[in-house]
PDB file with one MODEL, atoms N, CA, C and O in Angstrom:
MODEL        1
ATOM      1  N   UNK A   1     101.059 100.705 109.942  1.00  0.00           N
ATOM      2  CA  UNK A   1     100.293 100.933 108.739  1.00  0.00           C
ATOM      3  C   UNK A   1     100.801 102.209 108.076  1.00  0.00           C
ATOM      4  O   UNK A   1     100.904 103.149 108.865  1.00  0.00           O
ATOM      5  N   UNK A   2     101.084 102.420 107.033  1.00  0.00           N
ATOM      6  CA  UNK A   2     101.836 103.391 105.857  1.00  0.00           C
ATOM      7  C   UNK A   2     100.763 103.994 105.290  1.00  0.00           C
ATOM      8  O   UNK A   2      99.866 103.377 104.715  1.00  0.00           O
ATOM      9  N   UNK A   3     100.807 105.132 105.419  1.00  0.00           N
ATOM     10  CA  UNK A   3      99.806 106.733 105.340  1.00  0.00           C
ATOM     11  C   UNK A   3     100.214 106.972 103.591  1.00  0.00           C
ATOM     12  O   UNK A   3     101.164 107.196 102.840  1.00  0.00           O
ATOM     13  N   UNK A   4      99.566 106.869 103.600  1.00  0.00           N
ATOM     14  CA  UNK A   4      99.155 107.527 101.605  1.00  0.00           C
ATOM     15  C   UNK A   4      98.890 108.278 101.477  1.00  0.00           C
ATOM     16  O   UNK A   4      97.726 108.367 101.867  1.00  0.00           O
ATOM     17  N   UNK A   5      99.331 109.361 100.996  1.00  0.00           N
ATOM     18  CA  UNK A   5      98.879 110.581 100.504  1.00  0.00           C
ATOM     19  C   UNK A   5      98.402 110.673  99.359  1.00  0.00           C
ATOM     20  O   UNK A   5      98.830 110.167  98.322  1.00  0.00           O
ATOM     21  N   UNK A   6      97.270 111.491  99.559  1.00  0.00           N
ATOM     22  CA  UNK A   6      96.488 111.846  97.736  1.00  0.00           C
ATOM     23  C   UNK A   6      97.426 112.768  96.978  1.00  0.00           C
ATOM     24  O   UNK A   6      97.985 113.544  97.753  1.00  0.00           O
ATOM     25  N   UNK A   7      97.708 112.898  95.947  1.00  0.00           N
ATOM     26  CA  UNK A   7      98.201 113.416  95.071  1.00  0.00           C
ATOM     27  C   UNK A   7      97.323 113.835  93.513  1.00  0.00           C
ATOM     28  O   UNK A   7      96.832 112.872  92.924  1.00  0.00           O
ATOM     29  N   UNK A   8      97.141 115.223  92.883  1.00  0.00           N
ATOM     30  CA  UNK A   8      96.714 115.233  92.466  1.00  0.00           C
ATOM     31  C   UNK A   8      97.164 114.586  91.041  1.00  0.00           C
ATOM     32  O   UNK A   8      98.310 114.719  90.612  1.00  0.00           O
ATOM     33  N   UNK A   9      96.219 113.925  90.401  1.00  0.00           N
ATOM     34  CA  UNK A   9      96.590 113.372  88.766  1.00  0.00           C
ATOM     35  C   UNK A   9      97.681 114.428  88.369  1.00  0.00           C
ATOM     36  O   UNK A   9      97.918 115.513  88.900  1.00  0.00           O
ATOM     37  N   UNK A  10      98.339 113.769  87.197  1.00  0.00           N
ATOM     38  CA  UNK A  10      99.289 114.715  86.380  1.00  0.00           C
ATOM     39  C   UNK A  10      97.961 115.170  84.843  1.00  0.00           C
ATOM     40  O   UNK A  10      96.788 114.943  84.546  1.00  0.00           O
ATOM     41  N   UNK A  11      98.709 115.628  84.503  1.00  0.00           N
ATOM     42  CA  UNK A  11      97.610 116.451  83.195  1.00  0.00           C
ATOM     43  C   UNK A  11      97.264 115.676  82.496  1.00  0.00           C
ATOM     44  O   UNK A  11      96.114 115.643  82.059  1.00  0.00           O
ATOM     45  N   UNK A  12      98.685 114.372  82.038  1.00  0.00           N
ATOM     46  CA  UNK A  12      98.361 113.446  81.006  1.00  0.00           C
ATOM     47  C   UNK A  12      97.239 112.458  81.202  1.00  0.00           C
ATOM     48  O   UNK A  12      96.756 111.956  80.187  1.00  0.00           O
ATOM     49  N   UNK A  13      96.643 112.031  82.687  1.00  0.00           N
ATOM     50  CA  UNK A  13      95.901 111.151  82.708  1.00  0.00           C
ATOM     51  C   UNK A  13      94.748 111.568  82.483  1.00  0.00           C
ATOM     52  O   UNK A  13      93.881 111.010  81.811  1.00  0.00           O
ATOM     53  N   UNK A  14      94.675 112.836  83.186  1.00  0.00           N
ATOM     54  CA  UNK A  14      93.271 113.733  82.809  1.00  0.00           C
ATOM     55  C   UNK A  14      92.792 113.650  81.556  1.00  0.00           C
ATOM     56  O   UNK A  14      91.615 113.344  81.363  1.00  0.00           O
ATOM     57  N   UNK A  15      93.402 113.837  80.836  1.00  0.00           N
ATOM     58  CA  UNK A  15      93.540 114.459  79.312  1.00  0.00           C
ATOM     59  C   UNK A  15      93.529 112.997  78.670  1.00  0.00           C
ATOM     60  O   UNK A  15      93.701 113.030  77.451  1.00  0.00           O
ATOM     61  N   UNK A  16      93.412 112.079  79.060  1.00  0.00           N
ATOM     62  CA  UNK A  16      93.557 110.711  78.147  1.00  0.00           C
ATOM     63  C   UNK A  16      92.325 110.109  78.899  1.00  0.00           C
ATOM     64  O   UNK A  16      91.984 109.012  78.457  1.00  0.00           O
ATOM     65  N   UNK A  17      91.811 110.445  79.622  1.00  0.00           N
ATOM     66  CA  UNK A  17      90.465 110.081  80.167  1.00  0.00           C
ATOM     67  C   UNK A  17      89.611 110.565  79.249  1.00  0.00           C
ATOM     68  O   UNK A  17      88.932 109.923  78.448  1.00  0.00           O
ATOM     69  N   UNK A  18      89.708 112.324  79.481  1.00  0.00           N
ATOM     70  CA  UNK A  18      88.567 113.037  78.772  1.00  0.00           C
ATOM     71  C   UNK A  18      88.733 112.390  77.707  1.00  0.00           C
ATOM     72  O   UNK A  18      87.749 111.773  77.299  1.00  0.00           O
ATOM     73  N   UNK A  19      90.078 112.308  76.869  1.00  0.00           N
ATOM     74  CA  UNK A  19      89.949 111.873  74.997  1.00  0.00           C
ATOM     75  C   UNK A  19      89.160 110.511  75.174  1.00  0.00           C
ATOM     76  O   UNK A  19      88.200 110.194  74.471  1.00  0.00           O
ATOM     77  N   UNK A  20      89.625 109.831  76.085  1.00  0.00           N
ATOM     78  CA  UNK A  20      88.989 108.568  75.601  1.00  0.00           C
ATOM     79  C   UNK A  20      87.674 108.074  76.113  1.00  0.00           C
ATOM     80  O   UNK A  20      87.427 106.869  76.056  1.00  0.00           O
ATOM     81  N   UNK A  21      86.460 109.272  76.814  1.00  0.00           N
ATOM     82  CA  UNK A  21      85.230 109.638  76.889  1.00  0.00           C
ATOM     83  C   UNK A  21      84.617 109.971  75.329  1.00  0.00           C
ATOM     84  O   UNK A  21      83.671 109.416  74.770  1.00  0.00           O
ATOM     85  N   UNK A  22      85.392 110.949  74.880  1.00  0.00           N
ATOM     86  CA  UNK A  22      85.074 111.658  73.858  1.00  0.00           C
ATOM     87  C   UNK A  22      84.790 110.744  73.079  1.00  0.00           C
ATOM     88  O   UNK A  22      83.594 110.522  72.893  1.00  0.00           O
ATOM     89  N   UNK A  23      85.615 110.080  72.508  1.00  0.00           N
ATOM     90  CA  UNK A  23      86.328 108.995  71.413  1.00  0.00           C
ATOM     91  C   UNK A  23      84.878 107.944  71.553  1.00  0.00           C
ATOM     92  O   UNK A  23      84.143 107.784  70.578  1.00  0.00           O
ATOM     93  N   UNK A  24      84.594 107.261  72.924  1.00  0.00           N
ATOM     94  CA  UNK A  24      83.250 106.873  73.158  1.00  0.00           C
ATOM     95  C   UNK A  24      82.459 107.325  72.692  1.00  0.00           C
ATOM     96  O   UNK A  24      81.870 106.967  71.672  1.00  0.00           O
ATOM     97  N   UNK A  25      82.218 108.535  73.589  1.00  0.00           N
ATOM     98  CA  UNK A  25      80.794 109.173  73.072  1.00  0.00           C
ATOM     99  C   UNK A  25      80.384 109.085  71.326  1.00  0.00           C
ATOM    100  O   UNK A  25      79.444 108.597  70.699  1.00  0.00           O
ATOM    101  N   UNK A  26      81.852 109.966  70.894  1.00  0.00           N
ATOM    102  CA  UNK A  26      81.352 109.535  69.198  1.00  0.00           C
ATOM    103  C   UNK A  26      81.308 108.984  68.553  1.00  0.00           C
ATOM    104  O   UNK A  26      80.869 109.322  67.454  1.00  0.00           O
ATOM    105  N   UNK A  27      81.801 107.590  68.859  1.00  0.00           N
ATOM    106  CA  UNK A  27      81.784 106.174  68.482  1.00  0.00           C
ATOM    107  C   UNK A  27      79.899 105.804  68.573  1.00  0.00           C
ATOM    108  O   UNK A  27      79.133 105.220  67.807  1.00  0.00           O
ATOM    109  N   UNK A  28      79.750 106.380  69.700  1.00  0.00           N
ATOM    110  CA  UNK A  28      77.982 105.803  69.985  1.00  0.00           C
ATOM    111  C   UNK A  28      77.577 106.767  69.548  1.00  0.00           C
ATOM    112  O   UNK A  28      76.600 106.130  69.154  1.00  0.00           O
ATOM    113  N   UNK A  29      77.267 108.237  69.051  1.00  0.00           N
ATOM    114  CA  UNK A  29      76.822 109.009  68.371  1.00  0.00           C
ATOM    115  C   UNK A  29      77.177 108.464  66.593  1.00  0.00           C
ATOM    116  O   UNK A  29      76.274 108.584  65.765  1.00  0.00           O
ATOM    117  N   UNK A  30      78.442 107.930  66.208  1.00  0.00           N
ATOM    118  CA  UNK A  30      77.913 107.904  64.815  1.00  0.00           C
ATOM    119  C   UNK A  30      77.946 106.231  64.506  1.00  0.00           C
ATOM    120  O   UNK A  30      78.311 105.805  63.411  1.00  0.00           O
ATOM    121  N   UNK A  31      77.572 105.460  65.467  1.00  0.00           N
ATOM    122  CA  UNK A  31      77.153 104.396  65.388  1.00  0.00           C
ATOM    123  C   UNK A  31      75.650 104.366  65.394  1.00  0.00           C
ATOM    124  O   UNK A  31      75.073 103.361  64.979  1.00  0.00           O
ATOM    125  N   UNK A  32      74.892 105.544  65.897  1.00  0.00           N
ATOM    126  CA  UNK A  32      73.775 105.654  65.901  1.00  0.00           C
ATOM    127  C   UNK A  32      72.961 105.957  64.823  1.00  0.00           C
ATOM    128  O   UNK A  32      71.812 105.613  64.546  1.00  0.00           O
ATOM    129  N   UNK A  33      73.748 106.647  64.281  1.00  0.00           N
ATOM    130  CA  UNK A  33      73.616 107.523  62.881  1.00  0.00           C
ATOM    131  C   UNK A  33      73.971 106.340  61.473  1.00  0.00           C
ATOM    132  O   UNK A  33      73.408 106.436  60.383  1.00  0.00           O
ATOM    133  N   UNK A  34      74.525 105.768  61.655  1.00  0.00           N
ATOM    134  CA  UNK A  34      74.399 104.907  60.923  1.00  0.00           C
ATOM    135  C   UNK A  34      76.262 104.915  60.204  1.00  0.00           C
ATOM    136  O   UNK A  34      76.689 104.040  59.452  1.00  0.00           O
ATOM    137  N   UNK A  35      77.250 106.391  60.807  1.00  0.00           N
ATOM    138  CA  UNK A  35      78.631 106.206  60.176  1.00  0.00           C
ATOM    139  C   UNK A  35      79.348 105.411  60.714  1.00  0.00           C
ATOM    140  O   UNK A  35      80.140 105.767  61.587  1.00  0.00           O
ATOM    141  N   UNK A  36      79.179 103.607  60.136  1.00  0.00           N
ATOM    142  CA  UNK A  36      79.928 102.830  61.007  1.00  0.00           C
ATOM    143  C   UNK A  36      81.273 102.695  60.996  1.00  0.00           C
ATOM    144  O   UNK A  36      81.786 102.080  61.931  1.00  0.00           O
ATOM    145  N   UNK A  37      82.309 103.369  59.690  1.00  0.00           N
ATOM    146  CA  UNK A  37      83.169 103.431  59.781  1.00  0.00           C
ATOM    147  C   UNK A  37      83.949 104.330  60.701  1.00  0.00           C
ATOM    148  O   UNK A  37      85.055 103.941  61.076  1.00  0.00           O
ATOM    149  N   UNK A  38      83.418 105.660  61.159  1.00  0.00           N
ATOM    150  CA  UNK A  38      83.698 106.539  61.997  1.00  0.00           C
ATOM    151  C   UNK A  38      83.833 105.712  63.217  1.00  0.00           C
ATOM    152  O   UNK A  38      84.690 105.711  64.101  1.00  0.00           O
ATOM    153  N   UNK A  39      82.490 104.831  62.987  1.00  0.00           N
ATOM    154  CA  UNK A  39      82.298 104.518  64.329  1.00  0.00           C
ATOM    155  C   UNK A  39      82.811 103.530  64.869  1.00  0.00           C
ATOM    156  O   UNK A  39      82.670 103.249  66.059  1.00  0.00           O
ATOM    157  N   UNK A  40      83.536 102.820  63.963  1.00  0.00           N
ATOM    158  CA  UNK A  40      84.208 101.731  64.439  1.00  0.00           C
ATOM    159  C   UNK A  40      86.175 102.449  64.779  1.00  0.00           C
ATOM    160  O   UNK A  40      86.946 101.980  65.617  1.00  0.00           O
ATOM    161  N   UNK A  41      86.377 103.253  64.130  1.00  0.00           N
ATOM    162  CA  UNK A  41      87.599 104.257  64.223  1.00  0.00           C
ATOM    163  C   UNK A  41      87.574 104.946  65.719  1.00  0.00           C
ATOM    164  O   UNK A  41      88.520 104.691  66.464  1.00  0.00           O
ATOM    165  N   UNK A  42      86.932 105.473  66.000  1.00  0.00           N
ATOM    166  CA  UNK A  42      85.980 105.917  67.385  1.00  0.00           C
ATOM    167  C   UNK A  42      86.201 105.318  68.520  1.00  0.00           C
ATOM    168  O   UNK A  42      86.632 105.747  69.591  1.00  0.00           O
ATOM    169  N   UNK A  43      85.728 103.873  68.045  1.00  0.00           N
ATOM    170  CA  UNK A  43      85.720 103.123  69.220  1.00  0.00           C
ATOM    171  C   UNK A  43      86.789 102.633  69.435  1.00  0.00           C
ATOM    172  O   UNK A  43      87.097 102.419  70.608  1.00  0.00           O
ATOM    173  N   UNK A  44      87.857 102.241  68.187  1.00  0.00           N
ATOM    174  CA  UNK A  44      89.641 101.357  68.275  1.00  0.00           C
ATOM    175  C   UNK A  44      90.409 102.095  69.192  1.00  0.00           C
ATOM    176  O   UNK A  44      91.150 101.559  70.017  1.00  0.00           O
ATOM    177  N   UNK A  45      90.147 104.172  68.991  1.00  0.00           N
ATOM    178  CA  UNK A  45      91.045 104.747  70.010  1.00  0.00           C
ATOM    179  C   UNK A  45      90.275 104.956  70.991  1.00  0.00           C
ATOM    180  O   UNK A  45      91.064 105.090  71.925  1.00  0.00           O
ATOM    181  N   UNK A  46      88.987 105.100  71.496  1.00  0.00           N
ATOM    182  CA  UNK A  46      88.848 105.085  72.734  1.00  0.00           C
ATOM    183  C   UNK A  46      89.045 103.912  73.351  1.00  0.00           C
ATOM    184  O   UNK A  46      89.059 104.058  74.573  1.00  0.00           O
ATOM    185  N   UNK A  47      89.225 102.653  72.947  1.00  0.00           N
ATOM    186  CA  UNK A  47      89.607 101.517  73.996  1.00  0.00           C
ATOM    187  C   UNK A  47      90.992 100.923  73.396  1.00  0.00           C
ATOM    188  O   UNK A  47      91.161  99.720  73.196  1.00  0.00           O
ATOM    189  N   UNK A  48      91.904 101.868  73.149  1.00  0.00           N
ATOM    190  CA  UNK A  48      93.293 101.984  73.059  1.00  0.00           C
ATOM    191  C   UNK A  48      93.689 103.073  74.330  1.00  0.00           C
ATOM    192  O   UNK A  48      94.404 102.583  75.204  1.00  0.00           O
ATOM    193  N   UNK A  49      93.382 104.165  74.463  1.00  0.00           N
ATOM    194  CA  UNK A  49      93.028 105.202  75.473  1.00  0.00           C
ATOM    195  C   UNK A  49      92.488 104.439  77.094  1.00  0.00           C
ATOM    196  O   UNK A  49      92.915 104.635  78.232  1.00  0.00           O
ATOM    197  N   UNK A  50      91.555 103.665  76.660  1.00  0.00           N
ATOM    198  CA  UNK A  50      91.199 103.517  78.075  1.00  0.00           C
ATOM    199  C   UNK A  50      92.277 102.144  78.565  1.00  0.00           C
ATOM    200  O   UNK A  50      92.561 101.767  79.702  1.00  0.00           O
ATOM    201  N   UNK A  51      92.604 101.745  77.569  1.00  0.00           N
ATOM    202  CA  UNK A  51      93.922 100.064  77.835  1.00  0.00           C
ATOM    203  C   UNK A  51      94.878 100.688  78.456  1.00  0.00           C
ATOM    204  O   UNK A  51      95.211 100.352  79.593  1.00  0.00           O
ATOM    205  N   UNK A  52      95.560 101.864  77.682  1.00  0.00           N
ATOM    206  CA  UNK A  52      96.837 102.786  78.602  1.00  0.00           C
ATOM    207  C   UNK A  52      96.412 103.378  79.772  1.00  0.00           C
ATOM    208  O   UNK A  52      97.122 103.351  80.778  1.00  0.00           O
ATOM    209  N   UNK A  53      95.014 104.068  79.744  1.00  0.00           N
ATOM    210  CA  UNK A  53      95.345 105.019  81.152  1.00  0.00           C
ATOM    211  C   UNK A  53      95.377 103.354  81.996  1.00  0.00           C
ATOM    212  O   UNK A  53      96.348 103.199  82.737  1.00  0.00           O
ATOM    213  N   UNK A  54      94.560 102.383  81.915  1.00  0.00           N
ATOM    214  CA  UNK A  54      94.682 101.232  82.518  1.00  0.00           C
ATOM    215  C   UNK A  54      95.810 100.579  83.164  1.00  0.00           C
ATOM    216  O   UNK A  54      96.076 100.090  84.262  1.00  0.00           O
ATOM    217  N   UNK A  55      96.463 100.803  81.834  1.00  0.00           N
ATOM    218  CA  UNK A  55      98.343  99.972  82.157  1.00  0.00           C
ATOM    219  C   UNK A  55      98.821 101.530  83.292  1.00  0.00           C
ATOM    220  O   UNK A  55      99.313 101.263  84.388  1.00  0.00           O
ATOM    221  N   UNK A  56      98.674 102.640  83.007  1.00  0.00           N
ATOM    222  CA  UNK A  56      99.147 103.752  83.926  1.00  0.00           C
ATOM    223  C   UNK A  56      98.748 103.295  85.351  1.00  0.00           C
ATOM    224  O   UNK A  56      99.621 103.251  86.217  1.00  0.00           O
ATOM    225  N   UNK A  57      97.470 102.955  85.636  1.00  0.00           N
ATOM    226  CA  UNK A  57      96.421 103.047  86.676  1.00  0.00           C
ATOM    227  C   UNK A  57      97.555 102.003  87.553  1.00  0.00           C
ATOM    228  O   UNK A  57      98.200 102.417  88.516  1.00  0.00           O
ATOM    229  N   UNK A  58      97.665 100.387  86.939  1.00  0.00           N
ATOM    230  CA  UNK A  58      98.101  99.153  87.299  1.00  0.00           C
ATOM    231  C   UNK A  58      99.997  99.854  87.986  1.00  0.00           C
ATOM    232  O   UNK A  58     100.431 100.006  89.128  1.00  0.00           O
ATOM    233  N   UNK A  59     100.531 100.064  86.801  1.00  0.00           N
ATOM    234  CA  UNK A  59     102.251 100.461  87.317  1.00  0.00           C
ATOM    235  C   UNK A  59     102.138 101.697  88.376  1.00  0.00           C
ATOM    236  O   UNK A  59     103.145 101.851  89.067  1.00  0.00           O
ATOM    237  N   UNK A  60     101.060 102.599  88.602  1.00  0.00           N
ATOM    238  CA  UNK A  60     100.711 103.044  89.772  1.00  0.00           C
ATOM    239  C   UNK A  60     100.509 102.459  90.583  1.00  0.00           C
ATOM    240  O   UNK A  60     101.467 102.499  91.355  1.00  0.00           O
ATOM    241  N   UNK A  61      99.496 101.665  91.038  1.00  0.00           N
ATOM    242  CA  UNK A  61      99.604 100.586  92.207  1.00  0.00           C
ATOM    243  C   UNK A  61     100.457  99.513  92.904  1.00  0.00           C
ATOM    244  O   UNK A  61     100.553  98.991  94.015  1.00  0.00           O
ATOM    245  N   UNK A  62     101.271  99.422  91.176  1.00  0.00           N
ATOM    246  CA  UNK A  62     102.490  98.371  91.301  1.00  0.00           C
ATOM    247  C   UNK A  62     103.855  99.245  92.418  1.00  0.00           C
ATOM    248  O   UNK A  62     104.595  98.744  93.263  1.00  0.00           O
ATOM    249  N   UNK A  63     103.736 100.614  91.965  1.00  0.00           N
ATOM    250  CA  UNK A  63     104.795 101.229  92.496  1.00  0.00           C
ATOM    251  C   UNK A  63     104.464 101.615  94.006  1.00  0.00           C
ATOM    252  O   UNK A  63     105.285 101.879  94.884  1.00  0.00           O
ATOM    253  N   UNK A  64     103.155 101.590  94.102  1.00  0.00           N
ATOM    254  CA  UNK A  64     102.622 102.075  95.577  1.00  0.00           C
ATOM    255  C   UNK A  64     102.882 100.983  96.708  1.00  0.00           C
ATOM    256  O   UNK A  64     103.166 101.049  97.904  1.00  0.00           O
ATOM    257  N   UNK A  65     102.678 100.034  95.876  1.00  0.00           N
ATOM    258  CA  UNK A  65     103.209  98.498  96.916  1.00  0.00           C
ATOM    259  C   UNK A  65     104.320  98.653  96.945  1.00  0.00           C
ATOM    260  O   UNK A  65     104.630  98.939  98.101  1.00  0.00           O
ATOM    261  N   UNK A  66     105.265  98.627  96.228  1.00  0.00           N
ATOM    262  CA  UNK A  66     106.739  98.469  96.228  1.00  0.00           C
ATOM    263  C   UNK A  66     107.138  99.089  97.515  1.00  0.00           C
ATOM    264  O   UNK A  66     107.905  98.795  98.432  1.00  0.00           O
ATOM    265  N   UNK A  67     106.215 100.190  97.195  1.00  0.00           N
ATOM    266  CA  UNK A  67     107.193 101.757  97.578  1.00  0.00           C
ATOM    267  C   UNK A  67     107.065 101.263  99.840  1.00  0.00           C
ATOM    268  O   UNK A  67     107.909 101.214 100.735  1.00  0.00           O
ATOM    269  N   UNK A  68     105.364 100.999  99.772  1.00  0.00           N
ATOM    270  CA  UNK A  68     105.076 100.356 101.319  1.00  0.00           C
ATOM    271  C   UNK A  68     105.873  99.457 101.530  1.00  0.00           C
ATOM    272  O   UNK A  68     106.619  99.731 102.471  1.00  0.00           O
ATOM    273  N   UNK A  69     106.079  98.365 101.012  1.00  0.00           N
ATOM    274  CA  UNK A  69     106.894  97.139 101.442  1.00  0.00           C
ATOM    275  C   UNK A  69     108.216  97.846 101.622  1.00  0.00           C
ATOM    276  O   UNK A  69     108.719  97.445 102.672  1.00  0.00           O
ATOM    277  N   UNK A  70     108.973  98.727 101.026  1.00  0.00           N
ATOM    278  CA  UNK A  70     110.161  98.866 100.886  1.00  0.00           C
ATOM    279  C   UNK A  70     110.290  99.526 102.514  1.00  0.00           C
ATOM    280  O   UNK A  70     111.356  99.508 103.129  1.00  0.00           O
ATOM    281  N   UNK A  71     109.295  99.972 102.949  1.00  0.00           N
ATOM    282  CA  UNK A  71     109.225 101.481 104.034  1.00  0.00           C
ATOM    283  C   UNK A  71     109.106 100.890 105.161  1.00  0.00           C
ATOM    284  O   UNK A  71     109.599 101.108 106.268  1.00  0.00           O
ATOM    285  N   UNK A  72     108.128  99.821 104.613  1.00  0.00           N
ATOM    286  CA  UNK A  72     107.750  99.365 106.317  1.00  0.00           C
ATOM    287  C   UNK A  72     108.378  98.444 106.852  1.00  0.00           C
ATOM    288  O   UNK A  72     107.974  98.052 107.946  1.00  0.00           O
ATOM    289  N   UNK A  73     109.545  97.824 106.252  1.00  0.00           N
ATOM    290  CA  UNK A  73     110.110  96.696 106.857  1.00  0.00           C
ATOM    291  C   UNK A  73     111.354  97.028 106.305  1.00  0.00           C
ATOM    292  O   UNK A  73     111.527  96.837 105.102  1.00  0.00           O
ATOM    293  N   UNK A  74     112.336  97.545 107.070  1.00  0.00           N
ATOM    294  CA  UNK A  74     113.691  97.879 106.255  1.00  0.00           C
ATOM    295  C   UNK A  74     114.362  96.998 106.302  1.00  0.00           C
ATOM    296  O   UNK A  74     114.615  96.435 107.367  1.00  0.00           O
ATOM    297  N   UNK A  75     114.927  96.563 104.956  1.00  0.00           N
ATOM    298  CA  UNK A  75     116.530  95.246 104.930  1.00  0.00           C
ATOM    299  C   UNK A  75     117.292  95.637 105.390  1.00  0.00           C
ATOM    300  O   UNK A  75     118.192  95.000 104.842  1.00  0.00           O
ATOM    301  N   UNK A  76     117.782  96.288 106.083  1.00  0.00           N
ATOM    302  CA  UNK A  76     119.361  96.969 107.361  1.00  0.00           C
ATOM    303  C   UNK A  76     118.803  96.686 108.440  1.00  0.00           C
ATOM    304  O   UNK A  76     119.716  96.677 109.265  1.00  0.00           O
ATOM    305  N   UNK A  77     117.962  96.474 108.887  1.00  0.00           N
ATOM    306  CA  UNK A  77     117.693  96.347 110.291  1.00  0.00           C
ATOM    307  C   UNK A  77     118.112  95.689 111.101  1.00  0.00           C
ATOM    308  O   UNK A  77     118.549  96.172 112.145  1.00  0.00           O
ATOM    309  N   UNK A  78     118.097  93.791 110.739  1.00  0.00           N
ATOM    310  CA  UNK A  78     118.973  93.142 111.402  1.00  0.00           C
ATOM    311  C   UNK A  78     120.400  93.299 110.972  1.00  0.00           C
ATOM    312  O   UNK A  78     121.173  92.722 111.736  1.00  0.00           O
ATOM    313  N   UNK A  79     120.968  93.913 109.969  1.00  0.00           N
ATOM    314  CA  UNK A  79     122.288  94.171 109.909  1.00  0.00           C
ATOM    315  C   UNK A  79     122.820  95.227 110.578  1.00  0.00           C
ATOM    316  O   UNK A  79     124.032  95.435 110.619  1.00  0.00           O
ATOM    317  N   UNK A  80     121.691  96.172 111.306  1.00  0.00           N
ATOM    318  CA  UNK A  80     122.285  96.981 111.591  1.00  0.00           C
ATOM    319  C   UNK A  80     122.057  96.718 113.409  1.00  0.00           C
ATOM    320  O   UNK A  80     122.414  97.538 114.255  1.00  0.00           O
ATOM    321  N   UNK A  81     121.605  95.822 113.611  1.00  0.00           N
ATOM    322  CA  UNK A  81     121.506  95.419 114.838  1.00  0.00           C
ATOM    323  C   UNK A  81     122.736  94.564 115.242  1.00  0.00           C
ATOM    324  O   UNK A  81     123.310  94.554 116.331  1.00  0.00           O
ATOM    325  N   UNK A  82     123.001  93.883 114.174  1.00  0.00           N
ATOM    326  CA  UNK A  82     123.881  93.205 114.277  1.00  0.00           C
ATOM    327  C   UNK A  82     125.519  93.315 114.661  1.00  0.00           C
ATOM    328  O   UNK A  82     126.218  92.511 115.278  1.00  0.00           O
ATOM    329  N   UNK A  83     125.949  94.926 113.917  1.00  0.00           N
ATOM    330  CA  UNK A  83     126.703  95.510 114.232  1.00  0.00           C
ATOM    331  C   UNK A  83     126.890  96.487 115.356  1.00  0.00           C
ATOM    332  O   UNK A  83     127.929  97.054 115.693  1.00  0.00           O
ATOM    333  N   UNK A  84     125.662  96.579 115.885  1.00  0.00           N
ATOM    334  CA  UNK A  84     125.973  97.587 117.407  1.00  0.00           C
ATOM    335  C   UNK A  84     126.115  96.608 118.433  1.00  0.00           C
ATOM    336  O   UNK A  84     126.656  96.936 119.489  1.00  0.00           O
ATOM    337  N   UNK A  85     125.478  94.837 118.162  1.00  0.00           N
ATOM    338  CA  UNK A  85     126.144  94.447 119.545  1.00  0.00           C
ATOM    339  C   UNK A  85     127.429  93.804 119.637  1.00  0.00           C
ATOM    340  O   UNK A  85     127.901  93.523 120.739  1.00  0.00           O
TER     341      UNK A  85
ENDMDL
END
């Protein structure tokens, strides 16, 4: 079994989270208020924001598999067995 280490986020994901909290929040603050154009502007980039950190989240996991499969079962092995007998 292949040990994972935590790693802390890079800045950009942080920072595209918070924006696309924000972007929420004031989407439902001036949807409340009645500025639906704000509020519909509001809401296009916060769930443009939350689609990318998404696609980030996914090619992270995509690479984390890769990276195990690649580790835990090496393709030289029987070739390299092959050549010592």
């Amino acid at each position: 079994m292949a040990v994972v280490e935590q790693t802390d986020h890079g800045p950009m994901e942080r920072d595209m989270f918070k924006y696309a909290v924000f972007f929420l929040v004031l989407s439902l603050i001036a949807g409340a208020l009645g500025l639906t154009n704000v509020s519909r502007v509001a809401k296009r980039i916060s769930l443009v924001l939350f689609a990318l950190l998404f696609l980030v989240f996914l090619a992270l996991i995509g690479f984390a598999y890769l990276l195990s499969e690649a580790t835990a079962a090496p393709a030289l092995m029987p070739a390299a067995a092959a050549l010592l007998a």
